[in-house]
N, C-alpha and C positions, 0 to 999 in steps of 0.2 A: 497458464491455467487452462484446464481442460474444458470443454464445453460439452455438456450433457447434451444427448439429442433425446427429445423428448417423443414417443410411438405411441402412435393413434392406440385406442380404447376400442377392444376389441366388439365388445356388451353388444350391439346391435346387429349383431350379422346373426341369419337365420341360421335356428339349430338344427343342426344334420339330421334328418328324418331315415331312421333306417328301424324298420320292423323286424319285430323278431322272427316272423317267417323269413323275409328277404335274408334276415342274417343269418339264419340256420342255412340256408341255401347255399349262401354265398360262403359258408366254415365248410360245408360241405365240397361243395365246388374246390376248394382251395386243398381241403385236403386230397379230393382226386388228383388236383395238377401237380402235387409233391410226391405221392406214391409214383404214380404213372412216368413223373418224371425221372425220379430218382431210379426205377425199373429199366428207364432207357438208357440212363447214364452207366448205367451197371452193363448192360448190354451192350452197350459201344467197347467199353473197354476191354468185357471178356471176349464177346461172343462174334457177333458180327454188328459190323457197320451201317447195312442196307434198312434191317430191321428194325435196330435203333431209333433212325432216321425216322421211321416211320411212326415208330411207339411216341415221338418224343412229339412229332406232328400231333397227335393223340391230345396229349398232354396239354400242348399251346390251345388249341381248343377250347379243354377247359379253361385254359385260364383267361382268353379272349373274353368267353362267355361271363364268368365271373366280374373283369375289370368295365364288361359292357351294363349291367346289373349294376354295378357300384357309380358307375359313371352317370347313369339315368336316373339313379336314387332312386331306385322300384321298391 
């Protein structure tokens, strides 16, 4: 016979404080690191390499900034 394992009760752990400024910022942010990105992924394949590289650096940027914003719960 099987034995159920019984998980903690989530209820008291602090609710995620995220404003709707911070959150518009950060749909923002997110959707630059997908345009920009997916611009350099397109660019690697067609075009050149060098510049890619460097669009795609662009890109991580954004997203660094965003995941640092999410991470500090601004």
């Amino acid at each position: 016979m099987e034995e159920q394992v019984k998980h903690p009760r989530r209820h008291n752990l602090e609710p995620f404080r995220d404003t709707g400024k911070m959150r518009r910022l950060r749909m923002w942010l997110n959707i630059a690191f997908m345009l920009i990105a997916t611009a350099g992924m397109a660019l690697y394949f067609v075009i050149d390499h060098e510049v890619a590289f460097w669009i795609l650096i662009v890109a991580t940027v954004f997203k660094f900034v965003e995941l640092t914003l999410r991470l500090l719960k601004l």
